[in-house]
N, CA, C and O atoms as CSV, one atom per row, in Angstrom:
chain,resi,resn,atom,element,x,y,z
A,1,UNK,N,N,81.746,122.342,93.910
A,1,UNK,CA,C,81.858,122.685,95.323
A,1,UNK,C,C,82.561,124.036,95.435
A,1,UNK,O,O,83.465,124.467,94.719
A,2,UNK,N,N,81.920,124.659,96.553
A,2,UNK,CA,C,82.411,126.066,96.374
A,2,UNK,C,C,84.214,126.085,96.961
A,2,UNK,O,O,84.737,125.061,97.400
A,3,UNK,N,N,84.671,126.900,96.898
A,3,UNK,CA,C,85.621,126.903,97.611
A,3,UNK,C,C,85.747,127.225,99.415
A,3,UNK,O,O,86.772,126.941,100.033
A,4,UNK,N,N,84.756,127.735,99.952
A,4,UNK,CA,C,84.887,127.862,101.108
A,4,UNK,C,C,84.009,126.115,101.644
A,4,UNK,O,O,83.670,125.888,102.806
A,5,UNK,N,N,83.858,125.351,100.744
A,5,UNK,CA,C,83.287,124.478,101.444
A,5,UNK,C,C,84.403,123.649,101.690
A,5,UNK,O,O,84.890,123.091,102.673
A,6,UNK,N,N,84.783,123.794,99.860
A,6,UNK,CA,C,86.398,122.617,100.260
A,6,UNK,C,C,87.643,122.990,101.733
A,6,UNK,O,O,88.142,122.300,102.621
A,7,UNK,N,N,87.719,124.299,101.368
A,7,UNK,CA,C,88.289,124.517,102.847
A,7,UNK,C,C,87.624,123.773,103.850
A,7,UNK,O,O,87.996,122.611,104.013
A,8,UNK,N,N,86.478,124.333,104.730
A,8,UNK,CA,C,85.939,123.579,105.380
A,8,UNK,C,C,85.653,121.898,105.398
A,8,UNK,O,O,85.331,121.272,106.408
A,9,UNK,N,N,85.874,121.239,103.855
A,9,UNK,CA,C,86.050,120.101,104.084
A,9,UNK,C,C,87.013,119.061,104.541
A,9,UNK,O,O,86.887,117.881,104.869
A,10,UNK,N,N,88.210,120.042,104.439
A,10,UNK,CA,C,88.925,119.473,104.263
A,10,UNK,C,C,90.239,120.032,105.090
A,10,UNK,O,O,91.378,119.569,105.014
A,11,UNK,N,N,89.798,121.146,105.902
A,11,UNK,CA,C,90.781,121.790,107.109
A,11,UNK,C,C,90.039,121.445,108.463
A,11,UNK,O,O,88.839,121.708,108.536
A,12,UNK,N,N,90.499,121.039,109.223
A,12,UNK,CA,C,91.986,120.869,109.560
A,12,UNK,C,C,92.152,119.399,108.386
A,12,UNK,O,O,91.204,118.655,108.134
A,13,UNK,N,N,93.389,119.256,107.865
A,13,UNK,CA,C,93.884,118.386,107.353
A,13,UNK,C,C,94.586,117.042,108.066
A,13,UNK,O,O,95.600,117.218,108.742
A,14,UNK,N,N,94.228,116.174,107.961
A,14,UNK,CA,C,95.312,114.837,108.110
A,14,UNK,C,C,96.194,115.272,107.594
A,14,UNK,O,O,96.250,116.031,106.626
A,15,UNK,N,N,97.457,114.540,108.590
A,15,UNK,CA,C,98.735,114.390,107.875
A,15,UNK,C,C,99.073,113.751,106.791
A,15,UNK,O,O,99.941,114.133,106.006
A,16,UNK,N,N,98.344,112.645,106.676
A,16,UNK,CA,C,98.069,112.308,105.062
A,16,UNK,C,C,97.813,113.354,104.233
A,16,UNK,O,O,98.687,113.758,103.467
A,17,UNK,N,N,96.926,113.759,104.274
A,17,UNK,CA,C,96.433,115.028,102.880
A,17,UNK,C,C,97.500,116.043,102.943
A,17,UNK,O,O,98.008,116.569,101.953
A,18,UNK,N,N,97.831,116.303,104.270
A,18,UNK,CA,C,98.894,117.562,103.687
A,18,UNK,C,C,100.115,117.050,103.197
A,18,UNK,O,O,100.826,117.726,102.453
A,19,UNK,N,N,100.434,115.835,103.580
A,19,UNK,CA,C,101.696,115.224,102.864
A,19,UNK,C,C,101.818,115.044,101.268
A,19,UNK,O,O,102.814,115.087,100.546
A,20,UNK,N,N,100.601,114.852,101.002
A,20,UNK,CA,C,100.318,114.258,99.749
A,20,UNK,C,C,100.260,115.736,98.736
A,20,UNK,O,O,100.778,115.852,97.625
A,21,UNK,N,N,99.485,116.771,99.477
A,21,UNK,CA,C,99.852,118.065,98.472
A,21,UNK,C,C,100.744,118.190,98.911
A,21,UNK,O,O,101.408,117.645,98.029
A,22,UNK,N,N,101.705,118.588,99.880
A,22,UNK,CA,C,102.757,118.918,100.191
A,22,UNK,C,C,104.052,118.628,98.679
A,22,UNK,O,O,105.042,119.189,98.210
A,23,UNK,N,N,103.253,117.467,98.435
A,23,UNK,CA,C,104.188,116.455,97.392
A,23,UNK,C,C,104.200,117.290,96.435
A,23,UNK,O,O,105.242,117.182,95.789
A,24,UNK,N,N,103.434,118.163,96.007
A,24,UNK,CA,C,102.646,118.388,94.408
A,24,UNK,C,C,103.334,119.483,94.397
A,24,UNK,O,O,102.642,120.422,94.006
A,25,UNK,N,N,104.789,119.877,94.751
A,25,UNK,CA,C,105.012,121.140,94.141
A,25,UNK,C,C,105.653,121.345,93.181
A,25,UNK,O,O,106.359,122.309,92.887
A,26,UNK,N,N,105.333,120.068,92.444
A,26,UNK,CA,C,105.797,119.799,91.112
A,26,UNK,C,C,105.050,118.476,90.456
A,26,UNK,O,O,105.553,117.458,90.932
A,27,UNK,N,N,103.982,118.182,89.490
A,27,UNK,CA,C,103.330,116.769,89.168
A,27,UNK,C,C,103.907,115.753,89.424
A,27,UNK,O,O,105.136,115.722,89.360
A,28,UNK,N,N,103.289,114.828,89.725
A,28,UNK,CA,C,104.117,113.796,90.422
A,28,UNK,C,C,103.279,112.262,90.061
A,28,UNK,O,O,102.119,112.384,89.666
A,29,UNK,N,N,103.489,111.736,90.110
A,29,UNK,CA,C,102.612,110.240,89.712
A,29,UNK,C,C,102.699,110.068,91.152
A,29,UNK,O,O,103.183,110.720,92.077
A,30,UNK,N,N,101.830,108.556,90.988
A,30,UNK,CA,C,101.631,108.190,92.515
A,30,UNK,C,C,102.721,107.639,93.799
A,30,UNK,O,O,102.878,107.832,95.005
A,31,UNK,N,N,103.427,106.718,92.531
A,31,UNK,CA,C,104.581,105.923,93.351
A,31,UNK,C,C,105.419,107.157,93.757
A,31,UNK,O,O,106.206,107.024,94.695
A,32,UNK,N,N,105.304,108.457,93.068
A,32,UNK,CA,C,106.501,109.325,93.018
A,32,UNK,C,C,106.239,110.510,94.430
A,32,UNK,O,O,107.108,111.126,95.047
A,33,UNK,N,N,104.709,110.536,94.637
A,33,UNK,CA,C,103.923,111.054,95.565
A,33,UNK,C,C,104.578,110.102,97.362
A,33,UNK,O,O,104.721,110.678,98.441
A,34,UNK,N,N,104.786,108.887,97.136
A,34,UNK,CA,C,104.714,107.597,98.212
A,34,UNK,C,C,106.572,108.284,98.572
A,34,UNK,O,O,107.042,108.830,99.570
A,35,UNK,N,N,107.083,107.973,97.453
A,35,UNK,CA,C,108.388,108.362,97.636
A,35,UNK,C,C,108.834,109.639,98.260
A,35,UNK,O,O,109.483,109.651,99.306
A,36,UNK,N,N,108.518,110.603,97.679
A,36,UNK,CA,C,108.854,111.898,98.132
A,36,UNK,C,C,108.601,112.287,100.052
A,36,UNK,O,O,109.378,112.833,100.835
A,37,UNK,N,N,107.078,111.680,100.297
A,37,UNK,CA,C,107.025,111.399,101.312
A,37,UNK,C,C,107.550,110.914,102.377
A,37,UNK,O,O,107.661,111.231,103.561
A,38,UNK,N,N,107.816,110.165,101.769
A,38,UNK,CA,C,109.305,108.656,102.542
A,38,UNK,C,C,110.710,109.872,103.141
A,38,UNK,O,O,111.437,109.835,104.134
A,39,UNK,N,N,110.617,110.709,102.162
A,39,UNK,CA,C,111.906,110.908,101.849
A,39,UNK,C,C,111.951,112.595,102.774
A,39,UNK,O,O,112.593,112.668,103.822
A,40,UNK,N,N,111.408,113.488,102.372
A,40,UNK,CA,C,110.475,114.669,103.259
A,40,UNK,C,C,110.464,114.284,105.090
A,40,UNK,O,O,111.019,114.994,105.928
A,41,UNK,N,N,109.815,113.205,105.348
A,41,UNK,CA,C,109.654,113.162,106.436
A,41,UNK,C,C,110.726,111.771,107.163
A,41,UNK,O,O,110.425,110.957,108.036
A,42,UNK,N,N,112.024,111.938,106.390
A,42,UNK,CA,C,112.882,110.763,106.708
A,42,UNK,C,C,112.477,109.409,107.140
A,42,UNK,O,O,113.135,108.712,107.913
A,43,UNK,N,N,110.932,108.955,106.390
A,43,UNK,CA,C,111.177,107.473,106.758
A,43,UNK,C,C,109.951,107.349,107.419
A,43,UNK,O,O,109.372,106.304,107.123
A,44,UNK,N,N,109.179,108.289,108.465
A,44,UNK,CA,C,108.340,108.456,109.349
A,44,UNK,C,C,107.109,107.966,108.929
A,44,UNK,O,O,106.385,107.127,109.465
A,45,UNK,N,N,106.941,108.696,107.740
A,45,UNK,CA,C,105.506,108.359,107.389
A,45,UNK,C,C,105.557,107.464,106.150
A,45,UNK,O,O,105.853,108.110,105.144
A,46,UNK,N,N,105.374,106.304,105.959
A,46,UNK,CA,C,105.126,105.481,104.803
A,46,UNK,C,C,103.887,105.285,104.269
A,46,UNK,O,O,103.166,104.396,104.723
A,47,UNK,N,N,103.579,105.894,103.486
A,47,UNK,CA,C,102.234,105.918,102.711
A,47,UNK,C,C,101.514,104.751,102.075
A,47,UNK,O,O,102.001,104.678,100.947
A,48,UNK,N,N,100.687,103.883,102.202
A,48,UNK,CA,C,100.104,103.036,101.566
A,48,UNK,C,C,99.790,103.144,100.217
A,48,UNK,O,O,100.092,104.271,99.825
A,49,UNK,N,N,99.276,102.399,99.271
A,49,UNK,CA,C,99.108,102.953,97.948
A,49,UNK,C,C,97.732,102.748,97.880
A,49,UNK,O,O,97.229,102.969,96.778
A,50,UNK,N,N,97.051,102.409,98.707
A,50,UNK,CA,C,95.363,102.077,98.883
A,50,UNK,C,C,94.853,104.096,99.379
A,50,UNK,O,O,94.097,104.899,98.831
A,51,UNK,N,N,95.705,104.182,100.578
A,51,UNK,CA,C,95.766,105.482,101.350
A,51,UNK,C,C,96.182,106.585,100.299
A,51,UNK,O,O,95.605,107.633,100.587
A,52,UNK,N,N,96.649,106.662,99.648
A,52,UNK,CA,C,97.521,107.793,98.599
A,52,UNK,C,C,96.294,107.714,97.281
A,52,UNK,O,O,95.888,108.708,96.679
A,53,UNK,N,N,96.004,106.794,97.114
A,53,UNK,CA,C,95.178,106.449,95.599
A,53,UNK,C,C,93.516,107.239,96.270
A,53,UNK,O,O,92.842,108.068,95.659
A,54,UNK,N,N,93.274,106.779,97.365
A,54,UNK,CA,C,91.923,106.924,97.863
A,54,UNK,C,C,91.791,108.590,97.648
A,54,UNK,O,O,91.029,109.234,96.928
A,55,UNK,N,N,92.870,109.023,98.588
A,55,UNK,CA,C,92.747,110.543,99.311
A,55,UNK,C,C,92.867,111.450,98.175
A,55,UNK,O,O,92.448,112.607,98.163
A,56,UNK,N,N,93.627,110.695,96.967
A,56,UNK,CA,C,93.843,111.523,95.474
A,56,UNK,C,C,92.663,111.764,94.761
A,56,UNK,O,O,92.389,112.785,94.130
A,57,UNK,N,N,91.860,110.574,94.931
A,57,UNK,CA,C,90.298,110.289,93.983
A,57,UNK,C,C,89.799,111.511,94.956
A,57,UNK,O,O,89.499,112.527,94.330
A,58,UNK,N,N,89.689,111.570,96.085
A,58,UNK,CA,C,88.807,112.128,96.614
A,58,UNK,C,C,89.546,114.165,96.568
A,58,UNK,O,O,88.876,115.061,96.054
A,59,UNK,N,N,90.443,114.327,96.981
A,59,UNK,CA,C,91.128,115.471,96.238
A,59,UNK,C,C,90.701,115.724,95.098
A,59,UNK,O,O,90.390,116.909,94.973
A,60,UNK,N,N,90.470,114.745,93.690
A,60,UNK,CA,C,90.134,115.589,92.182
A,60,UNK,C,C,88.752,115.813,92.524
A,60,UNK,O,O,88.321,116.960,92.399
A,61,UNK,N,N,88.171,115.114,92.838
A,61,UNK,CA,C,86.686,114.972,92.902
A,61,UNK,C,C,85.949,116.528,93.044
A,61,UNK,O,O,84.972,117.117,92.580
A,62,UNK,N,N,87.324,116.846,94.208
A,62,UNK,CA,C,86.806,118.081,95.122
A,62,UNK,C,C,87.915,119.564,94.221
A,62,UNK,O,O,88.327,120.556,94.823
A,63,UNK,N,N,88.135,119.288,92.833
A,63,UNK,CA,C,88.915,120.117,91.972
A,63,UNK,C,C,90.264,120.884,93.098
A,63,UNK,O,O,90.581,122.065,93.240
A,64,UNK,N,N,90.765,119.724,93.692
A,64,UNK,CA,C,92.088,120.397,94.236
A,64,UNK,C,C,93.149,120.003,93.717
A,64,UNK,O,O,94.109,120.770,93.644
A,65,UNK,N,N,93.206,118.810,93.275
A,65,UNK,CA,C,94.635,118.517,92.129
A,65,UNK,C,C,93.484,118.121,90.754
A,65,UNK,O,O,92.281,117.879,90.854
A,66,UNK,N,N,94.100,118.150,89.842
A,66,UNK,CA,C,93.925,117.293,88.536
A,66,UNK,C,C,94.713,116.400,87.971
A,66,UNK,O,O,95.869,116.497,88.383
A,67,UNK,N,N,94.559,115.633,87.250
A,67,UNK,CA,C,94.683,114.359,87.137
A,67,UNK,C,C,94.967,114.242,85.413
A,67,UNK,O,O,94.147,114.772,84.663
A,68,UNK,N,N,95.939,113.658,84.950
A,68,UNK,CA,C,96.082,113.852,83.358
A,68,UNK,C,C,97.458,112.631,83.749
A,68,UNK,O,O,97.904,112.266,84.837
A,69,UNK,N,N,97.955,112.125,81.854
A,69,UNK,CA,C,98.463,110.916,81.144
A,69,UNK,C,C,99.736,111.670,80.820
A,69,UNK,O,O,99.464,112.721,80.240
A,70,UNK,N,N,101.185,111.465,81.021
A,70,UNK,CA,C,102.369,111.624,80.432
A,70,UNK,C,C,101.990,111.138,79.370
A,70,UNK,O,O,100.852,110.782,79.066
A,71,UNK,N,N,103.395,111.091,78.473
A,71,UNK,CA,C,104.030,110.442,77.125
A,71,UNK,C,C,103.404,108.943,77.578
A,71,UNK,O,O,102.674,108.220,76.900
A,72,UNK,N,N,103.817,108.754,78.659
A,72,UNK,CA,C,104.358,106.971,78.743
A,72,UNK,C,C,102.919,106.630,79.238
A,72,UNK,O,O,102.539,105.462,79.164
A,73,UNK,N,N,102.352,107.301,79.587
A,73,UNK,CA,C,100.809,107.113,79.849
A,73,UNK,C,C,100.438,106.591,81.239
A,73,UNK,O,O,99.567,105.772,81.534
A,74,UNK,N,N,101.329,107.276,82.055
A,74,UNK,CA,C,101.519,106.990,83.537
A,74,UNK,C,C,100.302,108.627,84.149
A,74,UNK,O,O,100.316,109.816,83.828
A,75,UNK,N,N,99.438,107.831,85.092
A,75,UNK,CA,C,98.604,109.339,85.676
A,75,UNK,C,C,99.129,110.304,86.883
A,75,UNK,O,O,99.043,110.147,88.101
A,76,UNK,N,N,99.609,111.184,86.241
A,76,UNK,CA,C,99.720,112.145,86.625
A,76,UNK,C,C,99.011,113.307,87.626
A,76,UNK,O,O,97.945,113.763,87.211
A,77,UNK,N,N,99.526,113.827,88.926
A,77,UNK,CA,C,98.938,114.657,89.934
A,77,UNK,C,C,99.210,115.693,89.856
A,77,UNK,O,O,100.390,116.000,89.687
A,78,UNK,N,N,98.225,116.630,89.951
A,78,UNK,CA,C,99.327,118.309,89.819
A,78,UNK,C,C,97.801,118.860,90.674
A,78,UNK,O,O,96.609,118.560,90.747
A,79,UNK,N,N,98.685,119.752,91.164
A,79,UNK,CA,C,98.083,121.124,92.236
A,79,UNK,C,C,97.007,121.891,91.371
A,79,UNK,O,O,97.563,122.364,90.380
A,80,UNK,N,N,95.550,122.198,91.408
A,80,UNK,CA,C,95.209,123.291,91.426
A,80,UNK,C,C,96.006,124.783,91.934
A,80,UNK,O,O,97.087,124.975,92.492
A,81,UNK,N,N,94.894,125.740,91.443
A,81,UNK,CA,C,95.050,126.855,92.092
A,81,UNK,C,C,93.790,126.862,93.572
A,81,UNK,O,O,93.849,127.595,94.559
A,82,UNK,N,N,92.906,125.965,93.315
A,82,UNK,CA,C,92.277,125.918,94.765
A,82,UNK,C,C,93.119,124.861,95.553
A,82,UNK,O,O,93.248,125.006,96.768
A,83,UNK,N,N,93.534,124.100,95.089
A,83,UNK,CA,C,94.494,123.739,96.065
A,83,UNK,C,C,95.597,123.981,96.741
A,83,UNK,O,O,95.943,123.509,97.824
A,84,UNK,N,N,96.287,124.947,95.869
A,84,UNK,CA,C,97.363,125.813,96.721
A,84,UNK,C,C,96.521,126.961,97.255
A,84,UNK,O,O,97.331,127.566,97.957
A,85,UNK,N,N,95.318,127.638,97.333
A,85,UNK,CA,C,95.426,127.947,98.325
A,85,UNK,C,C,94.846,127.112,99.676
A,85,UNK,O,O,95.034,127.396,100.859
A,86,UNK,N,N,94.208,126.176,99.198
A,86,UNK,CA,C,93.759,125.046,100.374
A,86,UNK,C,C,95.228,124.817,101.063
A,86,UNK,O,O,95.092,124.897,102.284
A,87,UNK,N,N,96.608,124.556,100.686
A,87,UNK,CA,C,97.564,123.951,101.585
A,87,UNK,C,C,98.417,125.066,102.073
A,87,UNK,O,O,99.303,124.836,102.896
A,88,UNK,N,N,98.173,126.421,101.552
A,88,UNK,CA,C,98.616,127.751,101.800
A,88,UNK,C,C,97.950,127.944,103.178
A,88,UNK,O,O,98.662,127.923,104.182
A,89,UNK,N,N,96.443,128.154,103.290
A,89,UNK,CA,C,95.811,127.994,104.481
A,89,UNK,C,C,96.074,126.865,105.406
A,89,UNK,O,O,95.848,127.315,106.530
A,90,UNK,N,N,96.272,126.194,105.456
A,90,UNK,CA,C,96.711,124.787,106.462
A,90,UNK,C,C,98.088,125.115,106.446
A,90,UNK,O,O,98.305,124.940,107.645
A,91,UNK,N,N,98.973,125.395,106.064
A,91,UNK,CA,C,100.489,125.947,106.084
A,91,UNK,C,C,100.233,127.046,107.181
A,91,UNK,O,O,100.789,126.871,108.266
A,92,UNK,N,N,99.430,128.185,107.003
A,92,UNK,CA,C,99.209,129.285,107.918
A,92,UNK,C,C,99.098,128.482,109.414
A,92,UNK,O,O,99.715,128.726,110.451
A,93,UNK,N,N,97.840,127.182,109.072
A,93,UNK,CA,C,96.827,127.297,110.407
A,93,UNK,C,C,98.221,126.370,111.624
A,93,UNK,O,O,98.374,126.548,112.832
A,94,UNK,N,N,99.149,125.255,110.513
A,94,UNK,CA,C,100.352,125.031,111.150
A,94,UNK,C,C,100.957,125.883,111.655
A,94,UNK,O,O,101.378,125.500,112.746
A,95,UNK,N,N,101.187,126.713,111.463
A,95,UNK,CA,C,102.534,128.072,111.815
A,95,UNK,C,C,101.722,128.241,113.079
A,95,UNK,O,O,102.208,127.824,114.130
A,96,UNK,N,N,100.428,128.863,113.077
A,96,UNK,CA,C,99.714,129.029,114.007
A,96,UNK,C,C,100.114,128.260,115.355
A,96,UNK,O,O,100.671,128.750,116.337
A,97,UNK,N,N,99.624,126.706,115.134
A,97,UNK,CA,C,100.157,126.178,115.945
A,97,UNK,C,C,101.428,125.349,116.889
A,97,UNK,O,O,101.529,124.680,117.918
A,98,UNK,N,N,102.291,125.896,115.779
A,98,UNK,CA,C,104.007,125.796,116.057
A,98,UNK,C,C,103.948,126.998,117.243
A,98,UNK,O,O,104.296,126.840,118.413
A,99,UNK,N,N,103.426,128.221,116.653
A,99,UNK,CA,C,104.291,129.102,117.165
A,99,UNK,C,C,103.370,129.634,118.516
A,99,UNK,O,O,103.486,130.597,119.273
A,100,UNK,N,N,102.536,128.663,118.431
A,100,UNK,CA,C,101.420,128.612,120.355
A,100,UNK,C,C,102.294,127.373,121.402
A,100,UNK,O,O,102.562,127.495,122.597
A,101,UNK,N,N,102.592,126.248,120.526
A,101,UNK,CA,C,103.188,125.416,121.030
A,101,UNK,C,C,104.568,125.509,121.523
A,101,UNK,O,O,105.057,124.578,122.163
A,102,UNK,N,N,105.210,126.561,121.267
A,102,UNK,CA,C,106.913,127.094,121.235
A,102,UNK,C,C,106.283,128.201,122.297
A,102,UNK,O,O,106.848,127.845,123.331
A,103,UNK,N,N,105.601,129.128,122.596
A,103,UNK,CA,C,105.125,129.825,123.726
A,103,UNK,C,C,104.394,129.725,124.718
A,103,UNK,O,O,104.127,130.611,125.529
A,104,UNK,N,N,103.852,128.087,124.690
A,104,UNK,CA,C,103.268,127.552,125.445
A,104,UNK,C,C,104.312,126.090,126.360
A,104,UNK,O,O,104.047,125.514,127.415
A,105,UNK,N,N,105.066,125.969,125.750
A,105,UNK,CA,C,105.369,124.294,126.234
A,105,UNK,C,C,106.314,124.308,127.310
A,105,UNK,O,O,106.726,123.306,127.894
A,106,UNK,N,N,106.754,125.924,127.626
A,106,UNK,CA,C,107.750,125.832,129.316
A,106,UNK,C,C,106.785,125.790,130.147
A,106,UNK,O,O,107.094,126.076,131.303
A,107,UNK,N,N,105.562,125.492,129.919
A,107,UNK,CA,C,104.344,125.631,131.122
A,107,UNK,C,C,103.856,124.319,131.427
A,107,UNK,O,O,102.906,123.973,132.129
A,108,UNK,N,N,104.858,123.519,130.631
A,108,UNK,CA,C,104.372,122.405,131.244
A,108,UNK,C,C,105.766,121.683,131.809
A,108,UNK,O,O,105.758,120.458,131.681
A,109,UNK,N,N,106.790,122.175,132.328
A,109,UNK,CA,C,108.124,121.636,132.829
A,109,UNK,C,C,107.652,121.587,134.106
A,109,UNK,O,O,108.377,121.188,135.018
């Protein structure tokens, strides 16, 4: 898949997916992916392990993380380089809309 498709497949992002790379800025196993999350967004978002496992299969599929075995033989998540820039762009398209929503929201008092 090309890369402008995966963009397009996959921007705008769920808060799931961006949570889940969000996670990867360092390899992470899955439970460790659920956790970080927990922990990032104080509690808010609790990740399923059906929801985290699914959105991961479907992420390698689409060469945005890869997927590999520690020592202990636990599977492992790590970031592409198309995937950082996939969450680089959705990082932008957020800012975007922080900073419409912060110049827009006295218009509605």
């Amino acid at each position: 898949m090309s890369e402008d498709k995966i963009l397009k497949a996959f921007m705008p992002m769920t808060e799931t997916a961006f949570y889940i790379l969000l996670s990867l800025t360092e390899p992470r196993h899955g439970y460790g992916i659920i956790q970080h999350v927990d922990k990032i967004t104080d509690g808010r978002i609790k990740l399923g392990s059906g929801t985290v496992y699914g959105t991961l299969g479907k992420m390698e599929k689409s060469q945005i993380i890869s997927i590999y075995s520690d020592e202990n033989r636990k599977t492992i998540y790590e970031i592409t380089e198309v995937g950082k820039r996939l969450i680089k762009a959705e990082i932008e398209r957020i800012k975007e809309l922080h900073d419409n929503a912060i110049k827009y929201e006295g218009d509605f008092s």
